[in-house]
Structures are given as structure tokens and as C-alpha cells.
N, C-alpha and C positions, 0 to 999 in steps of 0.2 A: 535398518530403522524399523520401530512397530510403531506400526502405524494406529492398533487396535485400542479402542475405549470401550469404559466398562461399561457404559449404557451411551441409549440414544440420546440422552438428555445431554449427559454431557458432553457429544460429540457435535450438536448443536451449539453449546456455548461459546458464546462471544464470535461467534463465526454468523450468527441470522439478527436481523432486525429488522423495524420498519421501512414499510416502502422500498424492499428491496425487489429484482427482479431473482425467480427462481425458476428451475428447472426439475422436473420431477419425472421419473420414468416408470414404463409400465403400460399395457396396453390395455384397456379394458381394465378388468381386476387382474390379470396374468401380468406377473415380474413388478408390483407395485411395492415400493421402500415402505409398509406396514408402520414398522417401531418405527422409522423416521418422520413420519408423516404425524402420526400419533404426537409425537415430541414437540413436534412441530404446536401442534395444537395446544400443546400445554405452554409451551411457551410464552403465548401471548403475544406475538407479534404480528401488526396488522396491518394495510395498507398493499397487500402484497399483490407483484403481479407475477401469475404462475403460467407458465409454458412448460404444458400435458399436453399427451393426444386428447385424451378426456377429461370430464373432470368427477372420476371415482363415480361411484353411486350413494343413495341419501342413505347418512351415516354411515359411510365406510368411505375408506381413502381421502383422496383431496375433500369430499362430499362431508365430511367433519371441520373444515377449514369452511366448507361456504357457510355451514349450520352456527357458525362462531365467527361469521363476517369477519374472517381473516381476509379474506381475499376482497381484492380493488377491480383486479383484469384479469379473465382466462386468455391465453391464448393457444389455441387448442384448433384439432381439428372434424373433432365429433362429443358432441354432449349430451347425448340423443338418453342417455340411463340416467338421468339423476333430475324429479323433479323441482328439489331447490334451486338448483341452476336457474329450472327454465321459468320460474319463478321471478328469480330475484332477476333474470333479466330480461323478462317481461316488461316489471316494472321499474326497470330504469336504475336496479340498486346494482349493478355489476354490468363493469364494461366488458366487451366479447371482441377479441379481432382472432376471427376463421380464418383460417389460413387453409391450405389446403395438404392432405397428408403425406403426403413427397416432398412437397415446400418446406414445410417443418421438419422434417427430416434434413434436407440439406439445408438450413437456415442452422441447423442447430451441426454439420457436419463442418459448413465452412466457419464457422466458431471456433470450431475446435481446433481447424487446421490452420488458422491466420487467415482467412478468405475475410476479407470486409462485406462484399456484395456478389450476387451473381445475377445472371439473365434467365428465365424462362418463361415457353411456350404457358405454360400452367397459366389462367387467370386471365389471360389476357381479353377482353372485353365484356370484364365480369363486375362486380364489385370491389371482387380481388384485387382490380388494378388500379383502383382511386387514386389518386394523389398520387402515385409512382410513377416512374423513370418507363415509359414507352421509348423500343428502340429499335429498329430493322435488322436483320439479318437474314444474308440472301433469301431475303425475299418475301420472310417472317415476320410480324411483330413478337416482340417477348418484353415483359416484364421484370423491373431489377428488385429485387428482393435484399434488403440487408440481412446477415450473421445474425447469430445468437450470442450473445456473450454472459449469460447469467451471473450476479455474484456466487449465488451455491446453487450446486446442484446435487438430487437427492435420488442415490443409485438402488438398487438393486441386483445383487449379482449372487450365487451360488456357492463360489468357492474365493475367498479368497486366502491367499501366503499375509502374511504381517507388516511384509513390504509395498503390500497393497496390487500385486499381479493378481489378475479375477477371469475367473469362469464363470460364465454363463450357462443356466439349463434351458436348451431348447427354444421355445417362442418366448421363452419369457427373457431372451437378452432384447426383443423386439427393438425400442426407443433408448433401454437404456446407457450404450457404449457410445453412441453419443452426446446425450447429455452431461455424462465422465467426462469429454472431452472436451465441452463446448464449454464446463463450469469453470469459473476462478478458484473456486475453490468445491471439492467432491466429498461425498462425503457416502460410504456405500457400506450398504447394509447387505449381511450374508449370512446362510444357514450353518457354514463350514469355514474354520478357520486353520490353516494350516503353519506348517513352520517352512521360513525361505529355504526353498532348495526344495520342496516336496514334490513341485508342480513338473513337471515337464514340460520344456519352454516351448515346444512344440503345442500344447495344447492352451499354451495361455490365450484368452480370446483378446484382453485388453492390458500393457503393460501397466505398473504401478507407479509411474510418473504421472500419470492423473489422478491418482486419489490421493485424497489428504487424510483423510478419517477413515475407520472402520468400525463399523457396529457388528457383533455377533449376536445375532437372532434365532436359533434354534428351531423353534417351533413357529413358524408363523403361521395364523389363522388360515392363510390361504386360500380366499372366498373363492368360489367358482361360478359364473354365471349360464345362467340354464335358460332356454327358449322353453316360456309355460303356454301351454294351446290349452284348450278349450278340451275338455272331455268327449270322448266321440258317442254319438247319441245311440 
């Protein structure tokens, strides 16, 4: 099956709308769906609630989606690069539920595997734990977290076959072989695209019974973020 579309736009259609829940991968700016994100934005669909580690920086990545009040909820676990964020939820225009980064991680791993909930140490007599499920274990409290179940989620990976089998480069698979898993529908953008049979099934990072769509990306911008100090006197 090819699973490859000629752009992100179209690989978006009739698959995103309002008010949906989404998933988008990528850490920082490292392994972020670029063209799909972008698309995203053209699209026009708004009310959305996005579960990122972060949310991009201003005008770039997700950080185009807040500049165009796409977005309703981050849920996220660091937003610390992007002052629109902390802006708009400052003042009350975007809701935030922090999660914490191992939680999101497996919130978003027992999604993908059929886990409904699980228990952790994490949070427990934090904010974290508001309104949830406190329960003992020898001799612990832990806190229950529900799964992730995104309708789409918005991949990035490196290589993929047309049957949708993907490799990942390096840190930049970070968040996103599980959000492929966690989504109802995936939808993953790559710099290479190859023909089924080229990969070597030893080196596949994530099978292609999770992705639905493919986007070929080529060249992506690929921002790098740099720590700026002060000039030394």
C-alpha cells in the first residue's frame, strides 16, 4: 500500500478539524513535523487541544498555531521558549494542563498500547495530583493518570518505505514513535522516502501499521536553538 501524499495539505484533508485533540512530536525544535504543522495552520482549524513536550517557539512550530489562536489547551511539559504562550496564558486566553515529562511520555505510550490508566510516584502531592485517583502501594501513594488517545497525530521521522515502516535520526525520534502510536490516525512527515523492501527490518525503529499518511519533506528548515550569553567584558 503507498501510503505517500503529494503535499502536507493534502495529507491533512478531511482527516483535522475543530475542537479536536492532537498530538504533535518533537522536542524543543529537534524532530518537529515542520510542513505538517505549517498545514496545519493554513488550514484553519481552531479550538484545538495540542499535546507537545513544548509549544515550538514564537513563529516557528506549534508557536504559529498559538500566533493564529488555533490552539484552545497545550498539554505539554515545558513552555519555557515561546513568549506568546506565556502571554496568552497569562491572561487567561489558553488553557495549560503540565504534566510532567515521563508522564506524557507514558500517557501518550499506554495510548498507543491499549493501557486506559496507570499509577505513578510522579506528582503525587503536587498540583499534579488534583482531582485524581490517590492509591497505596506498598506503602507508597501514586497517582492514576489516564492514556492518550489523540484523533491525529503529527509525526516526524527520517526515513520512511511507502508502506509507512520509519526511521528515526538520532534525538530527533525523542516523543515522536509515540505519538505514531498513541494517534487514531498518524500522519508523518520525512526527509526520505523509499520503496517497501529497501529498509532492513532489523533497522526499522517503528512498524508501518501506525501511520496512515506520508508527507515527503526534503529540505526542512530545520531551526536549531542556541544558548545566547552576554559578550564577555
Amino acid at each position: 500500500m503507498n501510503k505517500v501524499f503529494p503535499s502536507a495539505h493534502a495529507a491533512l484533508e478531511g482527516i483535522v478539524g475543530d475542537g479536536q485533540l492532537l498530538a504533535v512530536g518533537g522536542f524543543g525544535l529537534c524532530g518537529i513535523p515542520e510542513a505538517l504543522i505549517a498545514a496545519l495552520r493554513d488550514s484553519g482549524v481552531k479550538g484545538l487541544t495540542v499535546i507537545s513536550n513544548n509549544a515550538g517557539v514564537d513563529g516557528f512550530g506549534l508557536g504559529q498555531l498559538l500566533e493564529t489562536r488555533q490552539i484552545r489547551k497545550m498539554i505539554s511539559s515545558y513552555v519555557g521558549e515561546n513568549k506568546e504562550f506565556e502571554r496568552q496564558y497569562l491572561a487567561g486566553e489558553l488553557e495549560l494542563e503540565f504534566t510532567p515529562q515521563g508522564t506524557l511520555a507514558e500517557k501518550l505510550r499506554a495510548g498507543g498500547a491499549g493501557i486506559p490508566a496507570f499509577f505513578t510516584r510522579t506528582g503525587v502531592g503536587t498540583l499534579v495530583a488534583e482531582g485524581k485517583e490517590i492509591r497505596e502501594f506498598d506503602g507508597h501513594q501514586y497517582v492514576m493518570e489516564r492514556a492518550l488517545n489523540p484523533d491525529v497525530a503529527l509525526v516526524k521521522a527520517h526515513v520512511a518505505d511507502k508502506s509507512g515502516n520509519l526511521i528515526f535520526r538520532r534525538t530527533a525520534r525523542n516523543f515522536n514513535p509515540a505519538c505514531a502510536m498513541a494517534g487514531k490516525v498518524t500522519v508523518v512527515e520525512v526527509e526520505e522516502v523509499v520503496e517497501v523492501g529497501d529498509l532492513d527490518p532489523d533497522a526499522i525503529h517503528l512498524p508501518g501499521i501506525y501511520v496512515h499518511r506520508i508527507v515527503h519533506n526534503a529540505n526542512p528548515e530545520k531551526r536549531i536553538e542556541k544558548r545566547t550569553i552576554r559578550p564577555a567584558a
